[in-house]
PAFIPA-668086 format. One record per residue: residue number from 1; residue in one letter; x, y, z of N, C-alpha, C, O in turn. Coordinates in steps of 0.1 Angstrom, whole numbers. Layout:
<nodes>
NODE,seba,loti,n.px,n.py,n.pz,ca.px,ca.py,ca.pz,c.px,c.py,c.pz,o.px,o.py,o.pz
NODE,NUM,a,X,Y,Z,X,Y,Z,X,Y,Z,X,Y,Z
...
</nodes>
This chain:
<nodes>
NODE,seba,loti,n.px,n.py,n.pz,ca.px,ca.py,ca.pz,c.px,c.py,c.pz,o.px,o.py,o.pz
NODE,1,x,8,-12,0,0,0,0,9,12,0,16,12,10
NODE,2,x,11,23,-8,17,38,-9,4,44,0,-8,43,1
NODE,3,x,17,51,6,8,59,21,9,73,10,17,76,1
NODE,4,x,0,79,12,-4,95,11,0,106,16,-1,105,29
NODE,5,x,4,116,12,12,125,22,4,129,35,9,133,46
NODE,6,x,-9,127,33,-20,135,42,-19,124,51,-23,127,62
NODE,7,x,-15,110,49,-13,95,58,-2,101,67,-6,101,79
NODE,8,x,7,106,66,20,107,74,18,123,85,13,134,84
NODE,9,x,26,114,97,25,124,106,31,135,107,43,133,110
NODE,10,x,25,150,106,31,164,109,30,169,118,20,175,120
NODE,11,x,42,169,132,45,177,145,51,189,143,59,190,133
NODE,12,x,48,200,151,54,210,149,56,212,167,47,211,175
NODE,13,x,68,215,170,70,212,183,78,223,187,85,228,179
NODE,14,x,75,227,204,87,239,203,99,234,212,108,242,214
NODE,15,x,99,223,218,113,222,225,118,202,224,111,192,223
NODE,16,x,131,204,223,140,190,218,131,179,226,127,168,222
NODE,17,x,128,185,239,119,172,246,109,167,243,107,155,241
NODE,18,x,95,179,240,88,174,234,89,165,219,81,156,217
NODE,19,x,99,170,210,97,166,200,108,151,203,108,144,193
NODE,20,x,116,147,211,117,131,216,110,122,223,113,110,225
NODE,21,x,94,130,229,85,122,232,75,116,220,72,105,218
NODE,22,x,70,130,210,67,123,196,72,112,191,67,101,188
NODE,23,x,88,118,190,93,107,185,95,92,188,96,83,179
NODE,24,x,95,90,201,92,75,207,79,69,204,76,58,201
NODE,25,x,71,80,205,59,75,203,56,70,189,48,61,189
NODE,26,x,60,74,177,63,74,166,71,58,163,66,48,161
NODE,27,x,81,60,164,90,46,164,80,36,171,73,30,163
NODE,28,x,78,34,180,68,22,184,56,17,175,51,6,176
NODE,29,x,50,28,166,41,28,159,46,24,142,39,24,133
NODE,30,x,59,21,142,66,10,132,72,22,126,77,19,115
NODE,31,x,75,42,129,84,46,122,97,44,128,100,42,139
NODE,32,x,107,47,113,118,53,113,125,66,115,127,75,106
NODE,33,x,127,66,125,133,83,126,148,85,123,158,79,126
NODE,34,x,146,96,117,164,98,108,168,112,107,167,117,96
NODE,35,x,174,119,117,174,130,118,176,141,107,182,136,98
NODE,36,x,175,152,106,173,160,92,164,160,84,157,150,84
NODE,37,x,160,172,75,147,167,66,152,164,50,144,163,41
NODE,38,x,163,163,49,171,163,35,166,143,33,170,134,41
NODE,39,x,155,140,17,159,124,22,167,117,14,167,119,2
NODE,40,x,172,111,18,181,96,12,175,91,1,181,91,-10
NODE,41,x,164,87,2,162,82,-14,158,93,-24,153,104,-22
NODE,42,x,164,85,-40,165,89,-49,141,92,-53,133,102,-55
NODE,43,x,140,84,-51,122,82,-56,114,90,-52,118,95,-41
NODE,44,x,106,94,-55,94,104,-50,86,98,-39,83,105,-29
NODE,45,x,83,89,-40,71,86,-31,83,74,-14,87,62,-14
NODE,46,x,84,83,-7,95,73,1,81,72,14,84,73,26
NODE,47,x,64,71,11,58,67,22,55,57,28,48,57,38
NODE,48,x,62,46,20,66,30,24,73,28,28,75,16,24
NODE,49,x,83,31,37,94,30,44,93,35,55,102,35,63
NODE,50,x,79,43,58,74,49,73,87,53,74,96,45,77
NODE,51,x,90,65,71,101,71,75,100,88,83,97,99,79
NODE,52,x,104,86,93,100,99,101,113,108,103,124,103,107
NODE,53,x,113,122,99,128,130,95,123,142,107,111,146,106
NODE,54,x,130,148,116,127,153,123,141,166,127,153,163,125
NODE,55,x,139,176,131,152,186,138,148,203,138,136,206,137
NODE,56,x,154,208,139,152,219,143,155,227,132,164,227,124
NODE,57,x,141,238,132,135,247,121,144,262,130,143,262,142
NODE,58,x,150,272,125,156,282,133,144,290,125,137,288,115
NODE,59,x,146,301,135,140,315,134,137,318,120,126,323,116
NODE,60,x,150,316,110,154,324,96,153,315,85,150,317,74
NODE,61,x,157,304,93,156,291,86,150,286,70,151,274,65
NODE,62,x,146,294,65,134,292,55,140,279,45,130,275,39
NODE,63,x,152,273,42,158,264,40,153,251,43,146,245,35
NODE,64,x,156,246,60,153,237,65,134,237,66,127,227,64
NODE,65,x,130,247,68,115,243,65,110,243,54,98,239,53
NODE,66,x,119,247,40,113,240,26,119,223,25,111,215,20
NODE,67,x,128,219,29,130,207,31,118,201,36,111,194,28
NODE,68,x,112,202,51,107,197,54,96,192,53,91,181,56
NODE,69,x,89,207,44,78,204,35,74,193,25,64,187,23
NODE,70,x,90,195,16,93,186,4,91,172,14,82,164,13
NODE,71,x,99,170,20,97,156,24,82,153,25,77,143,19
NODE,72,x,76,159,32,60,155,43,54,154,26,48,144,23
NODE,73,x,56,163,15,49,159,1,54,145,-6,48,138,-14
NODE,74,x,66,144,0,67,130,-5,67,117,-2,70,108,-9
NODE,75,x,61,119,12,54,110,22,58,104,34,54,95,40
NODE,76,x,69,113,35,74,113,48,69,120,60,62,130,57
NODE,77,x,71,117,77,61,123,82,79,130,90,91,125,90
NODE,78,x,70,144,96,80,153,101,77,156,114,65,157,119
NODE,79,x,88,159,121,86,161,135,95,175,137,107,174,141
NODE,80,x,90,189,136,100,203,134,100,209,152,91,210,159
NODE,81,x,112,210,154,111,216,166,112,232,161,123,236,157
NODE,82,x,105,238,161,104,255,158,97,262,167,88,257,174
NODE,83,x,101,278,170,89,290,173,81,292,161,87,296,152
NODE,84,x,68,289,160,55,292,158,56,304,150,54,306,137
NODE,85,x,58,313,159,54,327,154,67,333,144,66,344,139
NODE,86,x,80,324,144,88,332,136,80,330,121,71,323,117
NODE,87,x,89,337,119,85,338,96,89,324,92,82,320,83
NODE,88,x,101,312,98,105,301,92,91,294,100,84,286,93
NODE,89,x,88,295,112,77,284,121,64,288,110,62,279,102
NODE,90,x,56,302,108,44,304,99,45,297,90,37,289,86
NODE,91,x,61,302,81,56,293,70,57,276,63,53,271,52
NODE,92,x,65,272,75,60,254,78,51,250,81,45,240,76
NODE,93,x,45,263,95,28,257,94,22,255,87,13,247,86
NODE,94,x,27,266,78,10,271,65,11,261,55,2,256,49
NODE,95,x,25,259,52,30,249,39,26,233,42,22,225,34
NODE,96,x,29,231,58,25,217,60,9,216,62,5,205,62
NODE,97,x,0,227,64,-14,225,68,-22,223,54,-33,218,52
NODE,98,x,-8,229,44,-18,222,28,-16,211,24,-13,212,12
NODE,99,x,-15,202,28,-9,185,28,-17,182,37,-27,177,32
NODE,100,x,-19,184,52,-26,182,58,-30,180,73,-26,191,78
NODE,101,x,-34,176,79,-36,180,98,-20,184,102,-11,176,98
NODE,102,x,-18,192,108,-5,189,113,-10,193,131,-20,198,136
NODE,103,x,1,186,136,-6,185,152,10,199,159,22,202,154
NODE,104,x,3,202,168,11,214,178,17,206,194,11,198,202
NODE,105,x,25,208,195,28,200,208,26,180,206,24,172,196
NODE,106,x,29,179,220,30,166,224,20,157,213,22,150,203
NODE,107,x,6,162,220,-7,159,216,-18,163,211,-30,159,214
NODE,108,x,-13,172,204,-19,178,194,-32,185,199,-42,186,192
NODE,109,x,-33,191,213,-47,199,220,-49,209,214,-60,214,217
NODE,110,x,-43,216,206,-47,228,201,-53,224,183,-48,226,172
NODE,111,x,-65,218,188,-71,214,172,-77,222,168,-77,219,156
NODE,112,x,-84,232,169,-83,240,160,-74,247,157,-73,247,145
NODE,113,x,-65,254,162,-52,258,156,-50,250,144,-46,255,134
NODE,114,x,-53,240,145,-41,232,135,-56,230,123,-50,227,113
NODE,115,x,-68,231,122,-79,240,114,-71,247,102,-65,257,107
NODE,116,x,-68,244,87,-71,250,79,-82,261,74,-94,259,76
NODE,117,x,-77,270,70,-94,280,66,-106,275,64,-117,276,71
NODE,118,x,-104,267,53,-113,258,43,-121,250,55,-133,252,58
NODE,119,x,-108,240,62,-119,232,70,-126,241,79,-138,240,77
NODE,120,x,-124,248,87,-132,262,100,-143,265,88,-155,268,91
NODE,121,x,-140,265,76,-152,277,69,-165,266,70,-176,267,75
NODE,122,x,-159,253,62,-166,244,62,-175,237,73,-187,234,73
NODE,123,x,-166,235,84,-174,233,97,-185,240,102,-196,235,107
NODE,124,x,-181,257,102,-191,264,103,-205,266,99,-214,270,106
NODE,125,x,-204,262,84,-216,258,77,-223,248,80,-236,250,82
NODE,126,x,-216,236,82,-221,229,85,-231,228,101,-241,221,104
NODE,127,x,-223,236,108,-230,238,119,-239,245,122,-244,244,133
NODE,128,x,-243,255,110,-252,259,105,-265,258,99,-276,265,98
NODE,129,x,-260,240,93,-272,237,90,-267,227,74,-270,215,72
NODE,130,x,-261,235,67,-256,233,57,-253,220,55,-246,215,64
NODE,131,x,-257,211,41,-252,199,35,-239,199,32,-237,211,30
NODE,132,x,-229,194,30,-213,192,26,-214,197,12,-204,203,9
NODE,133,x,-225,195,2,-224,197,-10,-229,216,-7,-222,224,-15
NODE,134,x,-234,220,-3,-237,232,-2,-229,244,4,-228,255,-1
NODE,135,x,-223,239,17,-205,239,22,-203,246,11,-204,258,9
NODE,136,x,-198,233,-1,-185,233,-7,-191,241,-18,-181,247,-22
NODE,137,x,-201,246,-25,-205,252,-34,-201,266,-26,-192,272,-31
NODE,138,x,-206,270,-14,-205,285,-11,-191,287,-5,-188,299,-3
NODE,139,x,-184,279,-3,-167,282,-2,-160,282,-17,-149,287,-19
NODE,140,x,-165,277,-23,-160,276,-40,-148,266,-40,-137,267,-45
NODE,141,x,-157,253,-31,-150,243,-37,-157,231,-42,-169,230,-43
NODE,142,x,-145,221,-48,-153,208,-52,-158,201,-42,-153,203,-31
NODE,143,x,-166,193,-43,-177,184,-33,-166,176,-29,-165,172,-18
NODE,144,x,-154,174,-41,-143,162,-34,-134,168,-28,-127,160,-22
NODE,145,x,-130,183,-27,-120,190,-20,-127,190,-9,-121,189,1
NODE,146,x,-144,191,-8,-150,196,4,-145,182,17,-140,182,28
NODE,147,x,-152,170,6,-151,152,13,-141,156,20,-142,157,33
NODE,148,x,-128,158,13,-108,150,24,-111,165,33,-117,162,43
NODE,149,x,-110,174,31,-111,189,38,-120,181,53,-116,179,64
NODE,150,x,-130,179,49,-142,172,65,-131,158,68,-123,161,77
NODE,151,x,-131,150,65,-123,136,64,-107,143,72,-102,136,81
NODE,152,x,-102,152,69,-91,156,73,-96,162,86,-89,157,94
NODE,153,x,-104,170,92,-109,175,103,-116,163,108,-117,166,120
NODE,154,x,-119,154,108,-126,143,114,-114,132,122,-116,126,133
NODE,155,x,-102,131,116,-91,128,116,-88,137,129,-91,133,140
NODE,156,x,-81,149,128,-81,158,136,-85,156,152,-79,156,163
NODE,157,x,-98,153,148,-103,157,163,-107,141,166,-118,138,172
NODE,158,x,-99,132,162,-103,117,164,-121,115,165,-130,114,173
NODE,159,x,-121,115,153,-139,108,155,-138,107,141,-131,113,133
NODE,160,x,-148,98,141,-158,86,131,-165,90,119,-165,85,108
NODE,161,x,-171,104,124,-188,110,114,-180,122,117,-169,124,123
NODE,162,x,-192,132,105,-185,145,105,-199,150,115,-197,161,120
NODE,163,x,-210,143,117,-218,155,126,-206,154,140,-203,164,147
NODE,164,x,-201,141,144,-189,142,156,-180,149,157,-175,150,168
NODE,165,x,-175,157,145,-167,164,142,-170,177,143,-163,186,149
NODE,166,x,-184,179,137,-194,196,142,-190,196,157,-182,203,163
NODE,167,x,-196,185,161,-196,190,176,-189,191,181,-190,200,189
NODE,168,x,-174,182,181,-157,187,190,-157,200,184,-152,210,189
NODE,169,x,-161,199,173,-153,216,169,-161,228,173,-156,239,170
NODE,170,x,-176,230,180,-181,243,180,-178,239,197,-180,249,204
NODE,171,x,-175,225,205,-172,224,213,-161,232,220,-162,241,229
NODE,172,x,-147,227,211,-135,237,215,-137,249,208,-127,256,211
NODE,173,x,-145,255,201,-144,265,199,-152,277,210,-150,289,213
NODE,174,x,-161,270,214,-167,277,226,-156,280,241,-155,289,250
NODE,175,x,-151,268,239,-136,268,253,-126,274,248,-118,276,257
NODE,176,x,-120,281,233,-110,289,232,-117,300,219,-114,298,207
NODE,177,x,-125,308,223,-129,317,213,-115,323,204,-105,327,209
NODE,178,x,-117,323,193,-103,330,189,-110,347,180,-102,355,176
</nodes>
């Protein structure tokens, strides 16, 4: 089976400890962790080899987090120890959140944070009232971008259905207004 980039796991972590507790946790779960985001194989698709590349994004960095990216697209999962708010942490977040969930910390509790536009816009609607096909018409997407977009938020907030998904999400959204 070829795993999918949106299959592999994206941490964005801010300190060496946290991001060696992922990583244990990771290895047990049958990856390979190999430090750096530069990869070894020649092939595009290395997401069969569960290979987990992980290290530190600096402030300025913009280098090491286009690596990182490139890897997580070609189906490696990344573990970045970075600040958040520098210009190299934004634009790993933003680059890794279009591939797909990326998790914050240990355990990923800040799930909305880690909410793409699309999916927040999408959820909204839906909590609204709105059908997935209707969603995706008034965001001006496809019904199939709308599908992985909910399917990737559903993922997110561990659950099954997307109405379980409405609800963790207007849930934490009521506990951390942003």
């Amino acid at each position: 089976m070829i795993r999918q980039p949106d299959d592999a796991p994206r941490h964005v972590v801010a300190t060496a400890a946290e991001a060696d507790t992922v990583l244990r946790r990771l290895t047990r779960d049958g990856w390979t962790a190999r430090a750096g985001f530069a990869l070894p194989d020649p092939s595009w698709d290395v997401g069969a080899a569960h290979l987990i590349l992980h290290g530190r994004v600096g402030d300025d960095d913009l280098e090491s987090a286009q690596l990182a990216v490139l890897a997580a697209a070609r189906g490696a999962g990344v573990v970045a120890v970075c600040d958040p708010e520098s210009a190299a942490g934004r634009a790993l977040i933003d680059d890794l959140s279009r591939l797909g969930p990326v998790h914050r910390g240990i355990d990923g509790a800040d799930t909305i944070a880690n909410l793409i536009p699309e999916q927040r816009a999408l959820l909204d609607r839906l909590a609204a009232g709105d059908t997935i096909a209707a969603a995706a018409a008034a965001e001006f997407l496809s019904l199939r971008t709308a599908n992985r977009r909910i399917a990737e938020a559903r993922a997110l907030f561990g659950v099954r259905t997307t109405r379980e998904a409405v609800l963790a999400y207007l849930r934490q959204r009521r506990r951390s207004p942003e």
